[in-house]
C-alpha positions, 0 to 999 in steps of 0.5 A, spaced: 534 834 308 532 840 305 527 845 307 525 851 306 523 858 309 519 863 306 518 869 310 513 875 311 510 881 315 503 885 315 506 890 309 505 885 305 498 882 307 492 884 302 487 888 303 482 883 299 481 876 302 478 872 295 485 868 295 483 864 302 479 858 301 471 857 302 473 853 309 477 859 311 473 864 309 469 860 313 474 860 319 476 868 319 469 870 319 469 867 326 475 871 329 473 876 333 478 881 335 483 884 329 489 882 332 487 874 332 484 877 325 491 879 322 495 874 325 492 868 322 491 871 315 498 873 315 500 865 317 496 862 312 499 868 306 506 866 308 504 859 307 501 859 301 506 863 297 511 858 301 507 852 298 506 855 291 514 857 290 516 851 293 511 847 288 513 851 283 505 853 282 502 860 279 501 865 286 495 870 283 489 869 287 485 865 283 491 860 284 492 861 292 485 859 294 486 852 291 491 851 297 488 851 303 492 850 310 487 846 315 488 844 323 489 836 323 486 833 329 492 834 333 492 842 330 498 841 327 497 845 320 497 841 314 496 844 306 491 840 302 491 842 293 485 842 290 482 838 296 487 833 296 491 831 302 499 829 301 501 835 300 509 838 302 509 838 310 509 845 313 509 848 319 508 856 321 509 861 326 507 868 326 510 874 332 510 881 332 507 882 326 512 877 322 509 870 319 514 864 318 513 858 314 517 851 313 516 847 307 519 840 306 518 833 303 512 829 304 513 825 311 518 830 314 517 832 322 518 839 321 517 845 327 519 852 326 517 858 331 519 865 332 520 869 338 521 875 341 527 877 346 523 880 351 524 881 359 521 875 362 520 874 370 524 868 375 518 864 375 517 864 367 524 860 367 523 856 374 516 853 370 517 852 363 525 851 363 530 845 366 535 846 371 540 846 365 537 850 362 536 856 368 543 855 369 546 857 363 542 863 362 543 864 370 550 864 367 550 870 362 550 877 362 544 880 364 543 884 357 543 877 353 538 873 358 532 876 354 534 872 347 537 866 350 530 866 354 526 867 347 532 862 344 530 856 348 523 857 349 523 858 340 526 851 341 522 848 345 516 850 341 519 847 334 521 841 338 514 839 340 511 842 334 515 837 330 513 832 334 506 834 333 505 835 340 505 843 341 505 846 348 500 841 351 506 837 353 511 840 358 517 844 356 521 841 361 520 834 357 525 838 351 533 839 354 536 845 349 544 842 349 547 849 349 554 844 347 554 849 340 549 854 341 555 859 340 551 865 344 551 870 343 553 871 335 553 875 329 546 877 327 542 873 320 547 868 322 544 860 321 547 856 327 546 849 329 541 847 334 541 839 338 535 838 344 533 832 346 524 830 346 522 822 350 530 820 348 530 822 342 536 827 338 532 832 334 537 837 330 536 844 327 538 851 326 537 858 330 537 864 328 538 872 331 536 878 328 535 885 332 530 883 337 526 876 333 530 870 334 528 864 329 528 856 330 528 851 326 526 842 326 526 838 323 527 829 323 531 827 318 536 833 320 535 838 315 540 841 311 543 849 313 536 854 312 539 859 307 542 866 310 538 871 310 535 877 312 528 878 315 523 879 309 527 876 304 524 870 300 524 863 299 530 861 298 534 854 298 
């Protein structure tokens, strides 16, 4: 199963917001704080062009405002075209002023998130991760927790995106099988990712660059993203 990736970074977002639909202009006007601001435009730009490219359709302004992302009822994102569901499934994620959306077939569970390698405390890992998993990050060298923390909770957030349940279910309910992760690799490498969600087998990829690592879900088993490096465009 093919899926596509498009991603993109604050340098790219317009000053001007006429490419953004009337209920998402609505929606904008109502975030307060300009990093909440930045983060969802960024999202929805990211979303649009990925849609447009993966549609084959025009990418001006005039023609990004006919393609509007709204929350589902249980807030996974959804794109709608000229006001018409049925559109491609997607799924987005935005960290550290970098925006990423995956693009597949109609009916696809997909989830992708990002990440940041970043410190986390003894309590981070004992709350959100299984035994197995504290293990094998207890395991390694100190220098490599960090991005094998932001690995599996990336995965587990894709998981539970695809499974449209987000973080209201427990991170403990997703087992990472580290059988195959290949920790640590080469940098802008795609290598194969398994984890297991109320008994079922998801697969996807992962992915690391300097500091943000990348997941990728999805149900059927989706094909290997495109090796690429970070701002690169939507490729197959």
């Amino acid at each position: 199963m093919q899926v596509y990736w498009l991603e993109q970074n604050v340098a790219d977002l317009p000053a001007d917001d006429d490419w953004l639909g009337a209920a998402e202009a609505a929606h904008l006007s109502r975030l307060r704080f300009a990093k909440r601001r930045r983060d969802w435009r960024l999202g929805r730009w990211t979303a649009k062009h990925a849609l447009a490219q993966y549609l084959n359709l025009p990418s001006d302004h005039s023609a990004l405002s006919a393609i509007e992302i709204r929350p589902a009822a249980d807030g996974a994102p959804e794109a709608f075209l000229a006001n018409q569901p049925g559109a491609p499934s997607i799924s987005l994620s935005h960290r550290a002023g970098v925006a990423v959306c995956g693009v597949a077939r109609p009916g696809v569970a997909l989830g992708c998130d990002l990440e940041v390698a970043e410190p986390r405390s003894e309590a981070f890992t004992a709350d959100y991760f299984t035994p197995a998993e504290q293990a094998w990050v207890a395991q390694a060298a100190a220098a490599d927790r960090p991005a094998m923390l932001a690995l599996l909770w990336s995965a587990k957030e894709s998981v539970l995106k695809a499974q449209r349940v987000g973080l209201r279910a427990d991170t403990r309910s997703v087992a990472i099988d580290p059988a195959g992760l290949d920790f640590p690799t080469g940098e802008n490498q795609w290598r194969p990712l398994r984890a297991v969600h109320d008994g079922r087998m998801f697969h996807g990829w992962w992915q690391r660059s300097g500091l943000l690592v990348r997941t990728l879900i999805g149900e059927p088993a989706p094909d290997s993203p495109p090796r690429q490096s970070p701002g690169s465009r939507l490729a197959s």
